[in-house]
C-alpha positions in Angstrom: -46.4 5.8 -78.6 -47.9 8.5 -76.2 -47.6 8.2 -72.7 -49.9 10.1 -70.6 -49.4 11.6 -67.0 -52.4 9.5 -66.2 -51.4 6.1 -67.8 -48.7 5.6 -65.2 -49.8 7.8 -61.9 -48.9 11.7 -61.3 -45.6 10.3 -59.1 -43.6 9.4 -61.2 -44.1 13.0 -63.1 -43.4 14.5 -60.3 -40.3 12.6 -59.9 -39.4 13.0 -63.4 -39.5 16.8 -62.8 -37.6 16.9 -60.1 -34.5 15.4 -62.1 -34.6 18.3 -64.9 -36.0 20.9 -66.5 -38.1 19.8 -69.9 -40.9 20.4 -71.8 -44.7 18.8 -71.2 -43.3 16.4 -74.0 -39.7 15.2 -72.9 -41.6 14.0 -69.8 -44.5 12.4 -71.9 -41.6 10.8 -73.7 -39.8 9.1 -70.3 -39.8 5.5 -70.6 -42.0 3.6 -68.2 -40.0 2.5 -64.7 -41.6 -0.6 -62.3 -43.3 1.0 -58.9 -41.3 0.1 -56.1 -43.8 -1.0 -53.1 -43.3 1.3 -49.7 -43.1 -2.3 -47.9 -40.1 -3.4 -49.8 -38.2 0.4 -48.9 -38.2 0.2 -45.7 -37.2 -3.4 -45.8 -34.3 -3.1 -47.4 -33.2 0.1 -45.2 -33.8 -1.5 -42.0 -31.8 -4.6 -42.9 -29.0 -2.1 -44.3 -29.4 -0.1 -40.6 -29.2 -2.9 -39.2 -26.1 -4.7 -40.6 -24.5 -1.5 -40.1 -25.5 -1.7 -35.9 -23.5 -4.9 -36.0 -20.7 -4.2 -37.9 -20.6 -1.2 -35.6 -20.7 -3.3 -32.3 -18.7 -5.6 -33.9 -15.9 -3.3 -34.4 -16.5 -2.0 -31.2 -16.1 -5.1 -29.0 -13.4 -6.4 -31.0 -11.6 -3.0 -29.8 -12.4 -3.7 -26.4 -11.1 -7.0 -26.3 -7.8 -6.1 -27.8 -7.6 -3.6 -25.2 -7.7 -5.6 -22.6 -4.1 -7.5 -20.9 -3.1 -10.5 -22.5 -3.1 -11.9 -19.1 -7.0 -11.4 -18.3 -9.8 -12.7 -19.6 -12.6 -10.2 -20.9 -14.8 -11.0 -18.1 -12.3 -10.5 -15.5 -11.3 -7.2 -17.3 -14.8 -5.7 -17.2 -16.1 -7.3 -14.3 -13.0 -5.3 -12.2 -14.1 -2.1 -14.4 -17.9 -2.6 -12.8 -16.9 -3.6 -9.6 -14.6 -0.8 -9.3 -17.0 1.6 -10.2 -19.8 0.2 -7.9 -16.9 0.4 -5.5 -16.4 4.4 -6.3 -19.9 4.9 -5.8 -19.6 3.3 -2.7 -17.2 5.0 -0.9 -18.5 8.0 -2.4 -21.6 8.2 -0.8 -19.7 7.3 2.3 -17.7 10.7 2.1 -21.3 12.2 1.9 -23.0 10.8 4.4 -21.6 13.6 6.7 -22.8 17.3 6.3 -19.4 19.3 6.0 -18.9 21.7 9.3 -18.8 25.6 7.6 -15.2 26.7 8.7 -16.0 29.9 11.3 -12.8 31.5 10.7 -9.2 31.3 12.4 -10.4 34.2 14.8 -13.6 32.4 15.8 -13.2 30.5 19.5 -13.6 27.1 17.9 -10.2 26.9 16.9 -8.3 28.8 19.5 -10.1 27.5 22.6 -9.8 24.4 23.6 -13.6 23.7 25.1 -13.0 20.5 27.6 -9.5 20.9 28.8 -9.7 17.9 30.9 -9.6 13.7 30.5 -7.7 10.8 28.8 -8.3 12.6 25.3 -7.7 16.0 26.0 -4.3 14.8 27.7 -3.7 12.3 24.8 -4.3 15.2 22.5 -1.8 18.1 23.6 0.6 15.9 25.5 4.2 14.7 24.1 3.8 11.4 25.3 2.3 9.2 27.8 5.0 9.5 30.3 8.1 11.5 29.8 11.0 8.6 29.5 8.5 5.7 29.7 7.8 2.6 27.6 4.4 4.3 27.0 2.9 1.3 28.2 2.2 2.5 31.7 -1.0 3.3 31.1 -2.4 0.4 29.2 -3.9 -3.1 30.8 -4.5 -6.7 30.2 -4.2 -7.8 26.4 -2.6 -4.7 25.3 -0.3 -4.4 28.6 1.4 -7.5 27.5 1.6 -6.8 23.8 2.7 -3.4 24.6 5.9 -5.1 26.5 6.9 -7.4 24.2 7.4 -4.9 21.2 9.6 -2.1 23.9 11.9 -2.4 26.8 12.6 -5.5 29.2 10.2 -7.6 27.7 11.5 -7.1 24.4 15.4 -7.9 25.6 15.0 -10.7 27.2 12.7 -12.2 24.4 15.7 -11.1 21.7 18.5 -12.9 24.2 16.4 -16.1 24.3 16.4 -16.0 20.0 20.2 -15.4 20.4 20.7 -18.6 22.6 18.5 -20.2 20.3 20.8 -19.4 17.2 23.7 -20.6 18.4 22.4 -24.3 18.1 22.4 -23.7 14.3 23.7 -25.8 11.9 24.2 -23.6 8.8 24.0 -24.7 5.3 25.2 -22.6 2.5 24.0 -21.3 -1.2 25.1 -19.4 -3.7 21.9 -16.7 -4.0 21.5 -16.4 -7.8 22.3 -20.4 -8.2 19.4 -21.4 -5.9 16.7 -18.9 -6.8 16.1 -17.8 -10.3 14.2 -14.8 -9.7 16.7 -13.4 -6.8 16.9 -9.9 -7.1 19.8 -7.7 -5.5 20.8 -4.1 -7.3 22.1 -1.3 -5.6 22.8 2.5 -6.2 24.1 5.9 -5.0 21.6 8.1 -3.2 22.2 10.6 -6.4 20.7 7.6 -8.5 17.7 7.1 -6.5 15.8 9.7 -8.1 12.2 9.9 -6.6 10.6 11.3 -10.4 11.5 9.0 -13.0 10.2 5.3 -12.9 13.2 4.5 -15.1 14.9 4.4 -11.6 12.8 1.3 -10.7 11.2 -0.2 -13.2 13.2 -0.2 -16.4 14.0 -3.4 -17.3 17.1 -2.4 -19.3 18.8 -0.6 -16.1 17.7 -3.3 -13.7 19.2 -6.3 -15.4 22.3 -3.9 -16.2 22.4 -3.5 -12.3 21.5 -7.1 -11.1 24.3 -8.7 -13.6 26.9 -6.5 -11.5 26.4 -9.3 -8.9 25.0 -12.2 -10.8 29.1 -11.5 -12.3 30.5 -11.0 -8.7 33.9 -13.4 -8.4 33.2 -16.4 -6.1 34.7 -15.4 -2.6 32.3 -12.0 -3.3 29.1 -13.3 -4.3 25.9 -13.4 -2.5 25.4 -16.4 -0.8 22.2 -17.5 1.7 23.0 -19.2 5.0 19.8 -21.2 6.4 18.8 -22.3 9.6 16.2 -24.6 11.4 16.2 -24.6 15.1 13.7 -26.1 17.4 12.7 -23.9 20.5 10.3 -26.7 21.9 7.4 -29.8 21.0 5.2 -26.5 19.2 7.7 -23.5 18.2 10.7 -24.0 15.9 12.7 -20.9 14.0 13.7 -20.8 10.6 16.6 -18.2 10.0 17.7 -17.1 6.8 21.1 -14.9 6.7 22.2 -12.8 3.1 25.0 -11.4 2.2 27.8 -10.2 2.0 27.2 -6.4 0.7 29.7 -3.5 1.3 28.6 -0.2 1.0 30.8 2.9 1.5 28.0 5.6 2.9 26.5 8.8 2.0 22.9 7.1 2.2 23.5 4.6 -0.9 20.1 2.0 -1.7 20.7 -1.4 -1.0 17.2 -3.5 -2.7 16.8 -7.0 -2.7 14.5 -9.9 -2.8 14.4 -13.4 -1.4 11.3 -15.8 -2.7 10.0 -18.6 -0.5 11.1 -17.6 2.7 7.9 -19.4 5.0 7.0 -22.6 4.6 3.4 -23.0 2.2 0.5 -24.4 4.1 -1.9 -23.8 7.5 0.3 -22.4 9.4 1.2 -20.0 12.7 3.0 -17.5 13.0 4.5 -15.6 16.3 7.5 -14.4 16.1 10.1 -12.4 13.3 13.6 -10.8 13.7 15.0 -8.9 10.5 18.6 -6.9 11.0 21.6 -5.9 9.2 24.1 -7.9 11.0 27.7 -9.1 10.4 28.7 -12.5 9.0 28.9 -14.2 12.7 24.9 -12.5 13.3 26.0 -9.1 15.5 23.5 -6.7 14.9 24.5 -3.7 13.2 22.1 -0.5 14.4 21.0 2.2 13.2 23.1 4.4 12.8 25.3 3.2 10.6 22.6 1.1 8.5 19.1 2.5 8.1 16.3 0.0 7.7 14.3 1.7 4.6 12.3 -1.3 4.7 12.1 -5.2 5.2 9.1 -6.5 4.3 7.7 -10.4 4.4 5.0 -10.1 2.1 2.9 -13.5 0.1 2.4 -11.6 -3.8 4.2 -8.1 -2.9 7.3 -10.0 -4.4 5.2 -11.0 -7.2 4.3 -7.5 -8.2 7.8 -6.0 -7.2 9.4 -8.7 -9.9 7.2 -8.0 -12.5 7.4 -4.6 -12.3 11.7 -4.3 -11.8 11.3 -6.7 -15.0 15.0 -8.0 -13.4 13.7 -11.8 -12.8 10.8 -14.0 -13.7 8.3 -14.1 -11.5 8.0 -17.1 -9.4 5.7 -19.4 -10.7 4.6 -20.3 -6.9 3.2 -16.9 -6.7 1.3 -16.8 -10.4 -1.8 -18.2 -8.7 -2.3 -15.8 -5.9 -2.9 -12.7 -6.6 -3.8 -11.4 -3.2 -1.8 -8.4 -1.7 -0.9 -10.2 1.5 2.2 -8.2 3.8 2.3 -10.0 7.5 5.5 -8.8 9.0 7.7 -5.7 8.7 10.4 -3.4 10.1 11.4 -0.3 9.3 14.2 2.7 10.5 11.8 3.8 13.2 11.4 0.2 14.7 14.8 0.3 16.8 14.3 1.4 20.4 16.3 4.1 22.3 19.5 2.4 24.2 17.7 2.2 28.0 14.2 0.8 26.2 15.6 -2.1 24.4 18.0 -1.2 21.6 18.4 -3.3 19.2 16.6 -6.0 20.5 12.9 -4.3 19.3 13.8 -5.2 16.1 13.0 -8.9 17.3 9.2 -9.4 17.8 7.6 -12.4 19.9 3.9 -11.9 20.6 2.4 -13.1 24.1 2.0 -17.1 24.3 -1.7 -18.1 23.1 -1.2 -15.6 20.1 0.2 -16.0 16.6 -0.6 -14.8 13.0 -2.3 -16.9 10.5 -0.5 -17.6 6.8 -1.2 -19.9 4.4 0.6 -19.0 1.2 4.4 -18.9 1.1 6.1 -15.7 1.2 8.7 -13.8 0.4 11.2 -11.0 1.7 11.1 -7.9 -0.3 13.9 -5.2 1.5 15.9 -1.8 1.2 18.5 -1.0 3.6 20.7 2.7 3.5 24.6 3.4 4.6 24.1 6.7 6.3 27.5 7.4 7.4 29.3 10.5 5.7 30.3 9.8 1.6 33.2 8.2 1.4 33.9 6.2 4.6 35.5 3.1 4.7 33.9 0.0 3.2 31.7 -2.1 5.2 30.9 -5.5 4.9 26.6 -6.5 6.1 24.9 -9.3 5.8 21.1 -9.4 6.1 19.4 -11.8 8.7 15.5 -12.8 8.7 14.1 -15.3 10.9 10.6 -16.8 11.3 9.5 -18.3 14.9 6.5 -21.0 13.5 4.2 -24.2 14.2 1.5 -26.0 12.7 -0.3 -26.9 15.6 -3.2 -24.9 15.4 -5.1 -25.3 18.6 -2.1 -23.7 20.8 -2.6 -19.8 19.8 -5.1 -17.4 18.8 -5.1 -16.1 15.4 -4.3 -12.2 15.1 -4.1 -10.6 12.0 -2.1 -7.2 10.4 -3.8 -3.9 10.0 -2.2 -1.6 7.9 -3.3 1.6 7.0 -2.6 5.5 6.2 -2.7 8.5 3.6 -1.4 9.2 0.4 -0.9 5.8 -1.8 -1.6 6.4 -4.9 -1.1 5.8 -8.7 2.1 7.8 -9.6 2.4 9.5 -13.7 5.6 10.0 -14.6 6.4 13.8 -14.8 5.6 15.1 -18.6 3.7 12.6 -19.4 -0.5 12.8 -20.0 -2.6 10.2 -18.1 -3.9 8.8 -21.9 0.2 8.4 -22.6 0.7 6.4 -19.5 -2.3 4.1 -19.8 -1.8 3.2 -23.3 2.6 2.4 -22.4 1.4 0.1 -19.5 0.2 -2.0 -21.8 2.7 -3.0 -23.8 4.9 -6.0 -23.7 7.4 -6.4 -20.7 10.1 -5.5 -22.6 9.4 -2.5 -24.8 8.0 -0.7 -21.5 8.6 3.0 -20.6 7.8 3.1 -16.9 5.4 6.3 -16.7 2.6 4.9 -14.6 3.4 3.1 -11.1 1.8 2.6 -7.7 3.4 4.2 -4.8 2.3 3.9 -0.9 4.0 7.3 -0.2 3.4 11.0 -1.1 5.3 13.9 -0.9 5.0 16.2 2.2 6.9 19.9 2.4 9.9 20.0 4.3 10.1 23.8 4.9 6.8 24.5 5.5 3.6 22.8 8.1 1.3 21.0 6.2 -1.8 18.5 7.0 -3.4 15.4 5.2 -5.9 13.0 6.1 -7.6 9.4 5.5 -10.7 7.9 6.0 -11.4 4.2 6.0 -14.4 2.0 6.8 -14.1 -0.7 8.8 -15.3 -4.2 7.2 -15.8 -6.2 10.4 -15.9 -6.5 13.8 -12.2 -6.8 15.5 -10.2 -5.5 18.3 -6.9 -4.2 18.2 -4.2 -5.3 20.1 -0.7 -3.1 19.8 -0.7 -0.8 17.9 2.5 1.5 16.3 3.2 3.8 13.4 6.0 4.1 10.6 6.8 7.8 9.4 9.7 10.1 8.6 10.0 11.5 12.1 12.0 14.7 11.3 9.3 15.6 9.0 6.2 14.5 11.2 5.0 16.7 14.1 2.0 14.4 15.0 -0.4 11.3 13.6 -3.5 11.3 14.9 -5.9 8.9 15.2 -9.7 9.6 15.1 -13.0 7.3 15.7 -15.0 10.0 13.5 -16.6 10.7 9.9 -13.5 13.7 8.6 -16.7 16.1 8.2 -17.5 15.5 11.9 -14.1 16.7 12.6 -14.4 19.9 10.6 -12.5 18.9 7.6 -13.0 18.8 3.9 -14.7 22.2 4.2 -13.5 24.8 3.0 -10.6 26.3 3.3 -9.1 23.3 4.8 -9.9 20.7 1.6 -7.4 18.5 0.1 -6.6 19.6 -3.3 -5.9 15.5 -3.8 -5.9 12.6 -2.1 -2.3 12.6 -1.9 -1.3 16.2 -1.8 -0.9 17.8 2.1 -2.8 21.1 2.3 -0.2 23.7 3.4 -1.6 25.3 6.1 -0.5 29.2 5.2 -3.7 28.4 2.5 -5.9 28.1 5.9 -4.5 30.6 8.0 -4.4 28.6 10.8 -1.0 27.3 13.1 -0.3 23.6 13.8 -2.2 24.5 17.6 -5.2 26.2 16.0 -5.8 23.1 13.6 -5.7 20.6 16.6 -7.8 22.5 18.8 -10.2 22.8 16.1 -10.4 19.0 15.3 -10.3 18.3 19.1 -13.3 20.8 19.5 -15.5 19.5 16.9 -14.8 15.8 17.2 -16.3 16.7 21.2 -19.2 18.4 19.6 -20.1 15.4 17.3 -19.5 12.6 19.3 -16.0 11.3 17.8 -13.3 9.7 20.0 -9.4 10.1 19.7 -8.1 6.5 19.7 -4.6 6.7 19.5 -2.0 9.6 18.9 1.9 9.9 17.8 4.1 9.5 20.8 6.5 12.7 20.1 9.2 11.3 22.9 10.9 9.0 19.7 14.5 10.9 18.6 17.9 9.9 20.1 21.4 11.2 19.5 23.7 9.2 17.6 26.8 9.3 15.2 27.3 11.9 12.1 25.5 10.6 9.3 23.4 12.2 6.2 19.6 11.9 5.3 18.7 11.6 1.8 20.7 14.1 -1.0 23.4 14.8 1.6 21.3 16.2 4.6 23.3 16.6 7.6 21.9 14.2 10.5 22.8 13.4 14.0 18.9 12.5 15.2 17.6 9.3 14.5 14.0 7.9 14.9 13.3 5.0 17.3 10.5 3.3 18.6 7.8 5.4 20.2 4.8 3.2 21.3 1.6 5.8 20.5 -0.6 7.1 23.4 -3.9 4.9 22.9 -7.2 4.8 24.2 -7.6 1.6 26.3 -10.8 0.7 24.1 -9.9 -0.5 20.8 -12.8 -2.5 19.6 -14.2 -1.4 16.3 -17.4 -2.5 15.0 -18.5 -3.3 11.1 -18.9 -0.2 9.1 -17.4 2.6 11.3 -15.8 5.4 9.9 -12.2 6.1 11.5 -9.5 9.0 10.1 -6.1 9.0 10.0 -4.6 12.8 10.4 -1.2 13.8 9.8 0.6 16.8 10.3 3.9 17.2 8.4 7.0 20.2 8.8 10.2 20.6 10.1 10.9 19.2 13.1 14.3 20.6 13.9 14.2 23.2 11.5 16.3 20.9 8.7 14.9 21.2 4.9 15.4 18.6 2.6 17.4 20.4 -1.0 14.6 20.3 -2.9 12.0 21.4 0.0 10.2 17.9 -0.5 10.2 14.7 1.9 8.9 11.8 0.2 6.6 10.8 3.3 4.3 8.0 4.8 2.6 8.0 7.7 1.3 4.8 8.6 -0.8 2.9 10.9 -0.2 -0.5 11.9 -1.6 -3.0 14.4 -2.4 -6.5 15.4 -5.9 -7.5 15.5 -8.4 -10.1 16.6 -11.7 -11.0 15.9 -14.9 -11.7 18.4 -15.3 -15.4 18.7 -12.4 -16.7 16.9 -10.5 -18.2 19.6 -8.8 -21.0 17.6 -8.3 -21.5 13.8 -10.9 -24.1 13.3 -13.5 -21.4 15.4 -12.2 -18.8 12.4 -12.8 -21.4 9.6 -16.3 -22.6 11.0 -17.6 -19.0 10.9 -16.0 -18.2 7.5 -14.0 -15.1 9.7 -10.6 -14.2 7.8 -7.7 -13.3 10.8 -4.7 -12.4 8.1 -4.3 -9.0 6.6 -6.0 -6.3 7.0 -5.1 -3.2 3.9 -7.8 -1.1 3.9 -7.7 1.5 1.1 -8.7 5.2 1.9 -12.4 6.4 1.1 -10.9 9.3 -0.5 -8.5 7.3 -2.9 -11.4 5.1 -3.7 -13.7 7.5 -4.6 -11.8 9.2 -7.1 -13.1 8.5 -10.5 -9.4 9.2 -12.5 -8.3 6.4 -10.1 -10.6 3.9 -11.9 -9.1 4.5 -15.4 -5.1 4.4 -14.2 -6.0 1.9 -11.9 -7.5 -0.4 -14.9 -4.4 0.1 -16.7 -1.7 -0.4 -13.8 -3.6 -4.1 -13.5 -1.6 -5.1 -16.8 1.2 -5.3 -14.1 -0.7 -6.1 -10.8 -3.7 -7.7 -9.8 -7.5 -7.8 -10.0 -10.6 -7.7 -7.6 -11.9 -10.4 -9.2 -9.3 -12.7 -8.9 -8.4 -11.6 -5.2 -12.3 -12.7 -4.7 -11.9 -16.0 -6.3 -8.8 -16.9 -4.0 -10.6 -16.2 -1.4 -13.4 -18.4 -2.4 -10.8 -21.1 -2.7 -9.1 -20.5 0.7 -12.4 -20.3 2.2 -13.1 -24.2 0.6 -9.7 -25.1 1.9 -10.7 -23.9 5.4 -14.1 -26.1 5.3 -11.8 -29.0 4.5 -9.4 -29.3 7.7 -9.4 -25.8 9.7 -8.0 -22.4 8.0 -8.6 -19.6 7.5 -7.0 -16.7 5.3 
């Protein structure tokens, strides 16, 4: 049968020569196919587009949920991600709400004259101290006159000899540490173990339980045991003292970490005073030199996070709830005083009557201590005493809370190893981790050569401080210096004196400019823009003690003590200001560490109030939280590589979100029967 072109349409001739090359009758001979409607073809492709949309969203949210922690939910995963982004955005457009200051030059007048040479801030600026072999609270009145003398000198002495009488009323009772807490945690190492680099030092679980069993093994008339105490003072205040030990250490700056859970008591209550020492087993105090306090720390979660990450004990199930980052009291090396300004006896702390701190959540001790007398000395037996001064009867104090604040925490990546390597080996199982990503509050500062760095916060509410004090490594830290300013209203983060990082010090050889020249050029522009020094490092803080050794074998006969800072008698700060925290780092006495580094902090701290919250029930009524006070640095938090390592470190921490909904709980608590948190 013929088939003509025109029988069945000129399309489908034109598609049949498209296929091949024939002759006029090879296409008359095609057989005849059904027309396919233009309706139906673009039916059936946007159904096929479309399956292939959700198969592709399918696959892509089934990867992001098997990316996220096995402890988090989705939501609480993704929710941090946005909040911590809107939070980057934030605290970036803080940073720029300041023009940055062009840098003139380091021959240009601004920087090597100073312009008012006269006042509280110019002499706060370039002095030493406040008075040459004063308390450095001379100078200061009412509320911060009396907080000032209980933390140095008199005040503090006869507060410590009135604990002392105290203590010997106790009536100990004894346990064997590992027996009565699961998750105890004691390890210790050699200085030439301690190796600042490697997380493997801290966090591997293998090493860790290796070290813990050492003393989990310990015969019984060697193995740590805690000694407790409860001792009334009066109808209000009573003391709870816990003692731990014993420990022996043989010098040449050996690590001594441990960690006590459930050291405060859980529910509403006040706190107002602390003592924590290396002592002997009968309580005398054993100084500094020979034992260092690296640290001892009374913290709600920080034991929480320390645990999980040492992966040398389970985490205590008390803790598992609250996820908060709560750290109330703490001493460190440079909290003892010189011998004629107290001593010893600084390292006991008992605010003025009608003040205590607020805590709700029980807490625990988290602590290092160091033997720096010469390698090889004798052995020495320590114990390690923490005691807690406490009521529950709110109405008597006011509630003060802990400020803490200061450069250079950060995220730390183990050397060698990419940020996409870390991030993906923090979230495997507890066991099979590599420690290559872990958060650090310290930074590492040049020890041969002057350096600056710098920190900006915002304030979140109204509050006054009260006493304030630093922690640093002194023989590495010229001056801290404490600024009511924007950092571009004081000349910095222009070029060239810009931080390369938010934890990296900016030698000052990349400037061209001295230690002098950089202080007279903050002091000059913070007086041309309206900013106010508030406080500054009291440099009167070294005394002369027995041979001993720094960290990798230094030689050391200086040791820090207690310095209370030069401060401006108005401490109020109001929601939303912009204050900076400036450091300069170097050698001191001319000493260099062996590897030229000083793993360094320099720290704020400070006890605070708030306006109208006179009494506990006041705080609760008006929702006003009096506890602790962290606050982050604007430059940390506006760094977008922190928001990916940041994600990825919460497989062992915490997250916004969940701090928010404690909060939100504690609040409800508070409406209920007066707290606050």
């Amino acid at each position: 049968m013929d088939v003509t072109p025109s029988e069945h349409g000129p399309s489908q001739v034109r598609q049949r020569k498209g296929c091949f090359k024939g002759t006029e009758s090879d296409v008359a001979a095609a057989p005849a196919v059904e027309k396919v409607s233009g309706r139906s073809f673009w039916l059936v492709a946007c159904m096929t587009s479309c399956c292939a949309i959700w198969c592709l969203l399918f696959v892509v949210a089934a990867l992001l949920v098997l990316s996220v922690p096995p402890e988090l939910s989705a939501f609480q995963y993704y929710s941090d991600f946005s909040l911590k982004y809107d939070y980057y955005s934030h605290n970036q457009e803080l940073l720029n709400d300041a023009p940055r200051i062009p840098f003139p030059g380091v021959s240009d007048p601004l920087v090597n004259e100073i312009e008012h040479p006269t006042g509280d801030e110019y002499f706060r600026m370039f002095s030493q101290g406040p008075h040459e072999g004063g308390t450095g609270c001379e100078d200061l009145h009412g509320v911060q006159r009396e907080f000032c003398l209980i933390s140095i000198g008199d005040g503090a002495v006869t507060n410590y000899n009135k604990y002392l009488d105290l203590r010997e009323k106790c009536e100990w009772t004894t346990e064997d540490a590992f027996g009565a807490y699961e998750n105890f945690l004691y390890l210790n190492m050699s200085d030439s173990e301690m190796k600042r680099e490697s997380g493997y030092t801290h966090f591997s679980y293998k090493d860790t339980q290796s070290r813990i069993n050492q003393h989990r093994q310990r015969n019984e008339s060697t193995r740590v045991r805690i000694k407790k105490c409860n001792v009334r003072e009066d109808k209000h205040w009573e003391w709870n003292i816990v003692r731990l030990g014993p420990f022996y250490s043989n010098g040449g700056y050996d690590w001594h970490r441990y960690l006590i859970p459930n050291t405060t008591a859980r529910g509403h209550t006040l706190y107002s005073g602390f003592f924590y020492a290396p002592v002997q087993e009968d309580g005398k105090v054993i100084g500094y030199p020979p034992l260092h306090i690296h640290h001892m720390h009374s913290a709600t979660t920080q034991c929480n996070l320390i645990s999980r990450l040492w992966n040398g004990g389970v985490p205590d199930p008390n803790y598992k709830k609250f996820t908060s980052a709560q750290w109330y009291f703490d001493i460190h090396g440079d909290r003892q005083c010189m011998k004629d300004r107290g001593g010893v006896a600084c390292l006991h702390k008992e605010l003025p009557e009608g003040y205590a701190q607020y805590i709700l959540l029980p807490q625990c001790i988290f602590g290092e201590v160091n033997d720096v007398r010469p390698p090889n000395s004798p052995t020495m037996e320590f114990w390690l005493e923490h005691a807690y001064r406490s009521t529950r009867h709110h109405e008597i104090a006011r509630p003060t809370g802990f400020y803490a604040g200061g450069p250079g925490t950060h995220i730390h990546i183990e050397e060698g190893v990419s940020v996409q390597n870390a991030i993906m080996g923090a979230l495997k199982p507890e066991t099979e981790y590599k420690p290559a990503l872990y958060p650090v509050d310290d930074y590492d500062a040049p020890s041969n050569e002057d350096s600056v760095i710098w920190c900006s916060q915002q304030i979140p509410f109204d509050l006054e401080f009260l006493n304030v004090w630093v922690h640093t490594h002194h023989q590495f830290t010229y001056d801290m210096l404490f600024f009511r300013s924007h950092p571009r209203a004081l000349g910095l983060d222009s070029a060239p004196v810009v931080l390369e990082n938010h934890h990296t010090p900016l030698l000052l050889s990349k400037t061209g400019l001295t230690r002098q020249q950089l202080k007279t050029y903050l002091y000059n522009n913070m007086h041309r823009n309206g900013g106010e020094l508030a406080c500054k490092l009291n440099e009167d803080r070294f005394e002369n003690g027995e041979p001993g050794v720094l960290p990798k074998g230094v030689k050391n006969n200086l040791y820090d003590r207690l310095a209370m800072p030069n401060c401006s008698s108005n401490l109020k700060f109001k929601e939303g200001e912009i204050i900076t925290l400036v450091a300069l780092h170097g050698s001191v006495f001319g000493k260099t560490t062996k590897n030229n580094i000083s793993v360094m902090h320099s720290g704020w701290n400070a006890e605070f109030i708030r306006p109208k919250c006179d009494k506990l029930l006041d705080c609760a009524r008006q929702r006003k939280f009096v506890d602790d006070l962290h606050l982050s640095c604007l430059e940390t938090s506006a760094t977008p590589r922190e928001i990916a390592i940041g994600l990825a470190e919460q497989h062992l921490q915490n997250t916004r979100e969940n701090v928010q909904k404690i909060r939100e709980q504690l609040a409800a608590y508070s409406m209920q029967g007066g707290g606050t948190w």
